[in-house]
N, CA, C and O atoms as CSV, one atom per row, in Angstrom:
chain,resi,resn,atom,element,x,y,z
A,1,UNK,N,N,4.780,3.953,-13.715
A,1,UNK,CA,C,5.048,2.695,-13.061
A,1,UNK,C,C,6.427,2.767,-12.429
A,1,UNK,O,O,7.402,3.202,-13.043
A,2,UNK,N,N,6.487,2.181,-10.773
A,2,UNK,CA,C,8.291,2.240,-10.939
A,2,UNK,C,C,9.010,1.584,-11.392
A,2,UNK,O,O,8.909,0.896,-12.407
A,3,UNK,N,N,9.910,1.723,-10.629
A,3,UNK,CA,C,11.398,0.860,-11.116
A,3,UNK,C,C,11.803,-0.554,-10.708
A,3,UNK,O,O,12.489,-1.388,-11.299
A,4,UNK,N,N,11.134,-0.586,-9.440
A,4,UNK,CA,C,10.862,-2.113,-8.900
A,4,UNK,C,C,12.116,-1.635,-7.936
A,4,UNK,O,O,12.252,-2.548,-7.122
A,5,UNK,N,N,13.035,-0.662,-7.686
A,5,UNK,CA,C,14.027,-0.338,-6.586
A,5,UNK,C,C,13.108,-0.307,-5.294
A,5,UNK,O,O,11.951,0.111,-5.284
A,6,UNK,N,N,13.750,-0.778,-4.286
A,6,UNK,CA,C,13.115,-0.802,-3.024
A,6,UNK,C,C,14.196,-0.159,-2.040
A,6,UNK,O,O,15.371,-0.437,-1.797
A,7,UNK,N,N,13.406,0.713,-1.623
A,7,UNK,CA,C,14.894,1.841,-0.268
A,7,UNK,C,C,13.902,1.695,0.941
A,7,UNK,O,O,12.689,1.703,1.146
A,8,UNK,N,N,15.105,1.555,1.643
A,8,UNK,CA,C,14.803,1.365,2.937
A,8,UNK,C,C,14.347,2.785,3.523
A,8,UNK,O,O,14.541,3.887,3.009
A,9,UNK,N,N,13.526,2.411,5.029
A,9,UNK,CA,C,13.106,3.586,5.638
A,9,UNK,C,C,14.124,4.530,5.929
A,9,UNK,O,O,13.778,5.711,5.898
A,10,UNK,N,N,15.577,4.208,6.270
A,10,UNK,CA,C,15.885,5.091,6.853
A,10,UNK,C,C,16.498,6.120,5.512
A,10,UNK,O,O,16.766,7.318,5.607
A,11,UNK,N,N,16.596,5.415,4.502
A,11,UNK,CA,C,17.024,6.138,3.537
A,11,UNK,C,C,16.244,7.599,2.637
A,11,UNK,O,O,16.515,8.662,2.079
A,12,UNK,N,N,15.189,6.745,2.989
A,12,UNK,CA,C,13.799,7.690,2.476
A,12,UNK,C,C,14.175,8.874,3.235
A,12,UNK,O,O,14.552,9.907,2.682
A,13,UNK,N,N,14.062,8.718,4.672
A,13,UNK,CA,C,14.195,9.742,5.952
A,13,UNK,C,C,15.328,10.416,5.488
A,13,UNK,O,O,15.187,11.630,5.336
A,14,UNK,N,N,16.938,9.695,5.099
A,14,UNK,CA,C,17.739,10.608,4.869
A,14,UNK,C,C,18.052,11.371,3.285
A,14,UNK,O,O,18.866,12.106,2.726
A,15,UNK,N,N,16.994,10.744,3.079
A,15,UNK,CA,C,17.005,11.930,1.572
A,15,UNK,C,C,16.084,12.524,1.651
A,15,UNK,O,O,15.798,12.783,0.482
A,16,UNK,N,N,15.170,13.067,2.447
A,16,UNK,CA,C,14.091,13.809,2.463
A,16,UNK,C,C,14.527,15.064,3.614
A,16,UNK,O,O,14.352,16.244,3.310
A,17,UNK,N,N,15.081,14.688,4.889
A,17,UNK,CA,C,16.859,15.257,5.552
A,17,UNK,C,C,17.464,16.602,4.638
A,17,UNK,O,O,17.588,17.809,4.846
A,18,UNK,N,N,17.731,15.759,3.629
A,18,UNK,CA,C,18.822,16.783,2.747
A,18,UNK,C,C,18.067,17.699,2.236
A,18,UNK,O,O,18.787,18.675,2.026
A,19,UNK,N,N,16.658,17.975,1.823
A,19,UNK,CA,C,16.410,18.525,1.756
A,19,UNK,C,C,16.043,19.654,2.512
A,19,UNK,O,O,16.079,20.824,2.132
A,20,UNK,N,N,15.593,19.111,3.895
A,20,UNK,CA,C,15.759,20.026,4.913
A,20,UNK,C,C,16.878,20.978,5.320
A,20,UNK,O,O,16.654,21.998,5.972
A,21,UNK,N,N,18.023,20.630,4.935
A,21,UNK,CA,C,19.455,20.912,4.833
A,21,UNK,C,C,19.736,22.255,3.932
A,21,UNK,O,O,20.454,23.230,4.158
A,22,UNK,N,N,19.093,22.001,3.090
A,22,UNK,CA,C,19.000,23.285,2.127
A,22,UNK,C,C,18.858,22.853,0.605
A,22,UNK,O,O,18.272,23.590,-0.188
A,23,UNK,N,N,19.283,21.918,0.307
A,23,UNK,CA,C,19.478,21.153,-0.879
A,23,UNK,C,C,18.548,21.237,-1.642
A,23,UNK,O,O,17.502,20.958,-1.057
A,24,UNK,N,N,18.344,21.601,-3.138
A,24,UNK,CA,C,17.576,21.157,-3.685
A,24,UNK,C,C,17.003,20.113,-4.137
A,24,UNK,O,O,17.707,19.165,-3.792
A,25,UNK,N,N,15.937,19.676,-4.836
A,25,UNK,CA,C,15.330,18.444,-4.440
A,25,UNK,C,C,15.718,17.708,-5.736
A,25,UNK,O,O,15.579,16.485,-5.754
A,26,UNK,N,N,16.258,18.439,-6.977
A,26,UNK,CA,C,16.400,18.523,-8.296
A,26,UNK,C,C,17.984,17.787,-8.014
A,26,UNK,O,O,18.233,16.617,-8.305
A,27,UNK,N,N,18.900,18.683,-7.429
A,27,UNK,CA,C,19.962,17.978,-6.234
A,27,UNK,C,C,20.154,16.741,-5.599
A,27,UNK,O,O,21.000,15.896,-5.889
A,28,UNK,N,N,19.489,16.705,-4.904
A,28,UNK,CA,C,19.492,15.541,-4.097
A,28,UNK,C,C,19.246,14.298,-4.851
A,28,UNK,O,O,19.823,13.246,-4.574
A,29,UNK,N,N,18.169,14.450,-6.048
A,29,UNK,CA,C,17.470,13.316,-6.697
A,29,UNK,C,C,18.828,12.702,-7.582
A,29,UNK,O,O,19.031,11.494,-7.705
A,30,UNK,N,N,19.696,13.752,-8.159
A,30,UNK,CA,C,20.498,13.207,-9.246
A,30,UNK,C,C,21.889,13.132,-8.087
A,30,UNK,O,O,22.902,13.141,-8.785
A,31,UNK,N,N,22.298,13.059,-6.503
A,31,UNK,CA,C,23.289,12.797,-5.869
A,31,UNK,C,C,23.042,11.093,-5.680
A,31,UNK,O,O,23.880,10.193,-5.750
A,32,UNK,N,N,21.550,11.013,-5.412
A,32,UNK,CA,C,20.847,9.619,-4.682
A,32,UNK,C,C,20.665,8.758,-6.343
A,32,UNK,O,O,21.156,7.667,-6.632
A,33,UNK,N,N,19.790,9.672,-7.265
A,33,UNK,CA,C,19.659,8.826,-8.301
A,33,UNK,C,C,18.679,8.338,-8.088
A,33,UNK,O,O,18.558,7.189,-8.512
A,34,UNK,N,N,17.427,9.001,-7.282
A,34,UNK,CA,C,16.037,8.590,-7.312
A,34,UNK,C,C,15.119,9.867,-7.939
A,34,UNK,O,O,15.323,11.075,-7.820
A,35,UNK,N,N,13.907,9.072,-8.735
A,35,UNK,CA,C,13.316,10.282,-9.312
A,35,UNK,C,C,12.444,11.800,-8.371
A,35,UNK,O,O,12.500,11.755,-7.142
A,36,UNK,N,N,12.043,12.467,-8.732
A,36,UNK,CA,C,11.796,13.759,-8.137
A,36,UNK,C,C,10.046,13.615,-7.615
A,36,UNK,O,O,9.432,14.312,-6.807
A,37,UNK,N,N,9.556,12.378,-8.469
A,37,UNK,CA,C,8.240,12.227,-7.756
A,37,UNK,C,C,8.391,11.293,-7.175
A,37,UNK,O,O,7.414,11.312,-6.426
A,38,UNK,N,N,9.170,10.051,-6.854
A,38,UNK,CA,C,9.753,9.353,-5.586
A,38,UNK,C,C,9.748,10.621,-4.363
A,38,UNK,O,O,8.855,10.899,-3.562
A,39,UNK,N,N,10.866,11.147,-4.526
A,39,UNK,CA,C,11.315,12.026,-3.256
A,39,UNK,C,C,10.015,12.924,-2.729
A,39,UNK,O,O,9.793,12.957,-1.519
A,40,UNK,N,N,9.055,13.740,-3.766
A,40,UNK,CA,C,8.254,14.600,-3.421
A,40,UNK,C,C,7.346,13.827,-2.765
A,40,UNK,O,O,6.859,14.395,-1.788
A,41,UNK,N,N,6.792,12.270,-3.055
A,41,UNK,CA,C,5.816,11.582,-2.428
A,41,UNK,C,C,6.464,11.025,-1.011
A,41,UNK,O,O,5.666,11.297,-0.115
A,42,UNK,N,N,7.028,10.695,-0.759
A,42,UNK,CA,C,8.693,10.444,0.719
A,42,UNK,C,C,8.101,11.584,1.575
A,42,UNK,O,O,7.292,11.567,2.502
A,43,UNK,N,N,8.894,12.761,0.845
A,43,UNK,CA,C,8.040,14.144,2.091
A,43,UNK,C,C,6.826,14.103,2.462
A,43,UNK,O,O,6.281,14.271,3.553
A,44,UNK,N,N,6.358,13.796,1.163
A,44,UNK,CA,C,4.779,14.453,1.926
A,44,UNK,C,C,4.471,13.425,2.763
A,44,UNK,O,O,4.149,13.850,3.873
A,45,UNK,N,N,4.435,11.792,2.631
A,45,UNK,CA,C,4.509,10.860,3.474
A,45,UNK,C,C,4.891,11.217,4.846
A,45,UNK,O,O,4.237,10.982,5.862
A,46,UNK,N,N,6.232,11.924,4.743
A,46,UNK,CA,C,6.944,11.785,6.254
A,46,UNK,C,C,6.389,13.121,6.832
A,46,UNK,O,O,6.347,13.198,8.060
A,47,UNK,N,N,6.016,14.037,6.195
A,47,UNK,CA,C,5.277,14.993,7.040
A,47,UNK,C,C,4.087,14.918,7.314
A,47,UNK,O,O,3.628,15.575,8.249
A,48,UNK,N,N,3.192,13.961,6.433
A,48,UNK,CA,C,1.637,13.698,7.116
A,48,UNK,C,C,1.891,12.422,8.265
A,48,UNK,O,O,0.946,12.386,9.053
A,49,UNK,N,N,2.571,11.740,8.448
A,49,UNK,CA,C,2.677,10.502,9.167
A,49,UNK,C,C,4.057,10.082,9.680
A,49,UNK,O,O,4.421,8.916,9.523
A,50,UNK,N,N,5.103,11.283,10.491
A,50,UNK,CA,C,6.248,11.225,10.554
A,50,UNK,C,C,6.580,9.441,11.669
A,50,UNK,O,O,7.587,8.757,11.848
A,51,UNK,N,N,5.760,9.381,11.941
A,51,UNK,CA,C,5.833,8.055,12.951
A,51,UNK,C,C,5.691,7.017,12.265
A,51,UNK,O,O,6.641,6.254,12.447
A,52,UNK,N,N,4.968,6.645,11.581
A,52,UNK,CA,C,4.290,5.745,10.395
A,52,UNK,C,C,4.446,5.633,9.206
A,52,UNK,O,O,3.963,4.830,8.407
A,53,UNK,N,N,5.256,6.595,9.060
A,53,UNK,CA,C,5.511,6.991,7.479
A,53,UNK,C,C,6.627,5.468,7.011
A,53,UNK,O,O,7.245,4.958,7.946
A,54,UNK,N,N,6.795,4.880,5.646
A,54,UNK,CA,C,7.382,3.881,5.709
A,54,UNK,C,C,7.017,3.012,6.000
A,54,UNK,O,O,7.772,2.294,5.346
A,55,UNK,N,N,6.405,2.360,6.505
A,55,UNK,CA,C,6.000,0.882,6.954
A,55,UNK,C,C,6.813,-0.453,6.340
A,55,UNK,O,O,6.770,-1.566,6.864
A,56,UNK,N,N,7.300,-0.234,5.551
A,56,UNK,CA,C,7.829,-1.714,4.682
A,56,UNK,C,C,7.263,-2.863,4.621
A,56,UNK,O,O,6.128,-3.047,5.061
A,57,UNK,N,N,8.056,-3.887,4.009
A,57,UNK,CA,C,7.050,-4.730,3.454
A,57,UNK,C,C,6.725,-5.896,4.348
A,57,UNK,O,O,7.373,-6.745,4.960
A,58,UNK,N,N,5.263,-5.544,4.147
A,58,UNK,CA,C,4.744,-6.909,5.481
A,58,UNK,C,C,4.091,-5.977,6.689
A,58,UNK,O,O,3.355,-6.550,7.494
A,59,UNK,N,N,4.296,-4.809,6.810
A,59,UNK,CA,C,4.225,-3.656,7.915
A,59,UNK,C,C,3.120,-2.801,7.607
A,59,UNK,O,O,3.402,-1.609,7.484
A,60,UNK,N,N,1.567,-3.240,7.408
A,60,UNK,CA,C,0.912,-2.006,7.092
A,60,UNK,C,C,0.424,-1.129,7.823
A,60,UNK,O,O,0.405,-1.365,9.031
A,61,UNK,N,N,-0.066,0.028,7.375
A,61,UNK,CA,C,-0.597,0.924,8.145
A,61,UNK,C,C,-2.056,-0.192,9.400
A,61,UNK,O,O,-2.152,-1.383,9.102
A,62,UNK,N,N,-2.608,0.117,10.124
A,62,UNK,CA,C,-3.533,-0.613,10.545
A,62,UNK,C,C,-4.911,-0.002,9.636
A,62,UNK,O,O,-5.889,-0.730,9.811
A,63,UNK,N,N,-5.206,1.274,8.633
A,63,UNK,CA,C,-6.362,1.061,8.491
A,63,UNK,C,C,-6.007,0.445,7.353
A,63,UNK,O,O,-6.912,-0.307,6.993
A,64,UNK,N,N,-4.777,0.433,6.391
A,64,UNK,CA,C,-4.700,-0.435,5.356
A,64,UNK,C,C,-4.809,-2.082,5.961
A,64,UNK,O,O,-5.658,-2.589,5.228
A,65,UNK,N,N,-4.484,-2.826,6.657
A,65,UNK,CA,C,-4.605,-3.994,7.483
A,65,UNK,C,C,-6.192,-4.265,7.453
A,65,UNK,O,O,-6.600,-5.280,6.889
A,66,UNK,N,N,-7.159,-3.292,8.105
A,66,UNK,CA,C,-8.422,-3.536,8.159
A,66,UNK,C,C,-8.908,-3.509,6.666
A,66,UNK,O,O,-9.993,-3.912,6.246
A,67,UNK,N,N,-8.337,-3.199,6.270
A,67,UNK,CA,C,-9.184,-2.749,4.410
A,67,UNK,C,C,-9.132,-4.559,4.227
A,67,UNK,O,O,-10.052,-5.373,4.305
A,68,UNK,N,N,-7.823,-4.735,3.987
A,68,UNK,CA,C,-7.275,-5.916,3.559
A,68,UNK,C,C,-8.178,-7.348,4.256
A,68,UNK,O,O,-8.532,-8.364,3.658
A,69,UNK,N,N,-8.395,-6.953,5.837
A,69,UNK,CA,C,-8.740,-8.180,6.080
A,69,UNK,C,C,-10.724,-8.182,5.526
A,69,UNK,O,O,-11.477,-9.113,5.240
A,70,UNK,N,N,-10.854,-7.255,5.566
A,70,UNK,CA,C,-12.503,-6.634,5.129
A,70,UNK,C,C,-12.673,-7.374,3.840
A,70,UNK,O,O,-13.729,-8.003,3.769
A,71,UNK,N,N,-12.065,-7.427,3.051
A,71,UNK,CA,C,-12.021,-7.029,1.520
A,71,UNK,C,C,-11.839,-8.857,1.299
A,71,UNK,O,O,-12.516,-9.568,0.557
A,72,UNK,N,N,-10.906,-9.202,2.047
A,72,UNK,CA,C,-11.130,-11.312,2.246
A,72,UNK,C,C,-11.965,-11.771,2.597
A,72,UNK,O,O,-12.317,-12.841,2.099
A,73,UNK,N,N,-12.709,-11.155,3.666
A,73,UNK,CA,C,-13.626,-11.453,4.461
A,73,UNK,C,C,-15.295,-11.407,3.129
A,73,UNK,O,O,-16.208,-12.229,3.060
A,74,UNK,N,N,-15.172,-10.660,2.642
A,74,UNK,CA,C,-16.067,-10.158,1.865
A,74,UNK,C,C,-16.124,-11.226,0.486
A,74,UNK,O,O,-17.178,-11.705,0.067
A,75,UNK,N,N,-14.990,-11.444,-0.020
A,75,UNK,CA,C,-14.719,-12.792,-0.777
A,75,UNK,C,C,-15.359,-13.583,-0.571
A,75,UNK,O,O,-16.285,-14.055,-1.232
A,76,UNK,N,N,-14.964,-13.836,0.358
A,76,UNK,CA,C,-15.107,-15.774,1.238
A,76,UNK,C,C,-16.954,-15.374,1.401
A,76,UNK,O,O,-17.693,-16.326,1.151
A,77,UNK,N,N,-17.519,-14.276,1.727
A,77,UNK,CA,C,-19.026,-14.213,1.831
A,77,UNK,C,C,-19.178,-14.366,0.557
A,77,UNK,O,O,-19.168,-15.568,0.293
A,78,UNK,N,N,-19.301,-13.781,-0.270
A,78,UNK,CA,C,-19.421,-14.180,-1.690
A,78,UNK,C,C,-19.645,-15.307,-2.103
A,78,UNK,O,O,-20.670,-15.784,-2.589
A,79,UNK,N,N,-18.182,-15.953,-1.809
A,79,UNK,CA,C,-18.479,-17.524,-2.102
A,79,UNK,C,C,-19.346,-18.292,-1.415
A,79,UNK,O,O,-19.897,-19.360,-1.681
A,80,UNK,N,N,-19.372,-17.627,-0.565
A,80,UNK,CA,C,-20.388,-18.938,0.338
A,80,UNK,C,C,-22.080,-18.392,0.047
A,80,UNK,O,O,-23.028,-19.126,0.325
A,81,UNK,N,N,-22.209,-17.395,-0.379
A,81,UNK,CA,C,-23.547,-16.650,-0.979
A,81,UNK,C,C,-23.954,-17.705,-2.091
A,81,UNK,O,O,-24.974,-18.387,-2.189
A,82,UNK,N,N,-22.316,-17.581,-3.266
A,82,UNK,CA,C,-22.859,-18.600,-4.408
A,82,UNK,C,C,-23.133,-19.840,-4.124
A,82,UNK,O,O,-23.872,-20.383,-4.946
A,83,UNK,N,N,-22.779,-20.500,-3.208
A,83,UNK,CA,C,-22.881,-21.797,-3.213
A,83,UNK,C,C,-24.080,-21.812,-2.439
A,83,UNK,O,O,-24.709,-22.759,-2.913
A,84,UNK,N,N,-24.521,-21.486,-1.843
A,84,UNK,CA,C,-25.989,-21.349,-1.098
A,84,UNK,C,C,-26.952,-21.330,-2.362
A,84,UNK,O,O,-27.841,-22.177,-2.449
A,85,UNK,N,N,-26.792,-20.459,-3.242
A,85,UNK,CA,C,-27.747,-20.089,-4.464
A,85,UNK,C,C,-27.774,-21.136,-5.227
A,85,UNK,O,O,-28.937,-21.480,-5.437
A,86,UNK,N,N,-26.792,-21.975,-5.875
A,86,UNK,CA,C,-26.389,-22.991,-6.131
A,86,UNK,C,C,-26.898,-24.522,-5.915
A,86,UNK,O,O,-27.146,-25.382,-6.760
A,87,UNK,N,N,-27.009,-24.593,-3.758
A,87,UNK,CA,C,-27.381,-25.689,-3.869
A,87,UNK,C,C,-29.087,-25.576,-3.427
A,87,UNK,O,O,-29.808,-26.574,-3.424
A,88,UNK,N,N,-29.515,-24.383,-3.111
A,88,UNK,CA,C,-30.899,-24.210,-3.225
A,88,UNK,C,C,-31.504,-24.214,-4.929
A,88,UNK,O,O,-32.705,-24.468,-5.021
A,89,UNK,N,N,-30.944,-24.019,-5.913
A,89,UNK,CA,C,-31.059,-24.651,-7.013
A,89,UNK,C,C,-31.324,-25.772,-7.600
A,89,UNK,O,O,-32.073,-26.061,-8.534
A,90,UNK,N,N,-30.559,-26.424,-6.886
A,90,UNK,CA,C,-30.211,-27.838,-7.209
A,90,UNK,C,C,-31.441,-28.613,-6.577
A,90,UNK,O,O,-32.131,-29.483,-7.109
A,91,UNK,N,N,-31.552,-27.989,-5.104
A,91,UNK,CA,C,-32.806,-29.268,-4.516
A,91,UNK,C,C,-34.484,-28.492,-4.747
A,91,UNK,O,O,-35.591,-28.932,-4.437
A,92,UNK,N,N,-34.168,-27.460,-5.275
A,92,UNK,CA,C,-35.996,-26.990,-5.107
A,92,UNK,C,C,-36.124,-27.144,-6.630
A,92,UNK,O,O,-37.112,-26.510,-7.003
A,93,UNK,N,N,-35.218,-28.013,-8.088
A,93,UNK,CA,C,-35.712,-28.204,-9.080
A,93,UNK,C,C,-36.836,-28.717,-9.471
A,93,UNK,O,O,-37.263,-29.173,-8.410
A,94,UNK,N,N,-37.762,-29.003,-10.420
A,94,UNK,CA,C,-38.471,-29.630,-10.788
A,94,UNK,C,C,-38.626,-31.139,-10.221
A,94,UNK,O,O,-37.634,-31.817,-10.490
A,95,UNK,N,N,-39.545,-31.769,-9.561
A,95,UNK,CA,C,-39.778,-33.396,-9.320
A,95,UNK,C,C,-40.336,-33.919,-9.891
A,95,UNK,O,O,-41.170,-33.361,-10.604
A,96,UNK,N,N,-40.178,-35.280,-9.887
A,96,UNK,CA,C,-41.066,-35.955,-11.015
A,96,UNK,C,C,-42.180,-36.488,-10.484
A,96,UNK,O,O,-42.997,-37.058,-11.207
């Protein structure tokens, strides 16, 4: 679980930098004081998605965005599924 610390993009970028630099990563982690699977997940981030990498908060990727709005959307059907089931229940009961 983390730490609840939040670093900014450009910081990520410049500790992931130092390593490019020559630095070790074992180095860098105890100069910055962030852990070593922080930093190793940062790289691989910024080398699969050097444009995108980072997003911050409020900023998602767009297919994370589509997940998100899918996944509400899918809710709200739900609910409106139950309440359909619900009030077709209610009026096709037994008459007297």
């Amino acid at each position: 679980m983390g730490t609840g610390k939040k670093y900014t993009r450009e910081f990520k970028i410049e500790a992931v930098q130092l390593l490019s630099a020559g630095k070790s990563q074992a180095q860098v982690c105890r100069d910055l004081g962030i852990s070593e699977v922080s930093l190793a997940r940062w790289q691989k981030q910024l080398q699969a998605e050097p444009e995108r990498a980072f997003p911050g908060k409020g900023n998602m990727l767009p297919q994370d965005a589509e997940l998100r709005r899918l996944q509400r959307e899918n809710e709200r059907l739900r609910m409106e599924k139950d309440i359909l089931k619900k009030a077709i229940a209610m009026f096709s009961g037994p008459k007297d």
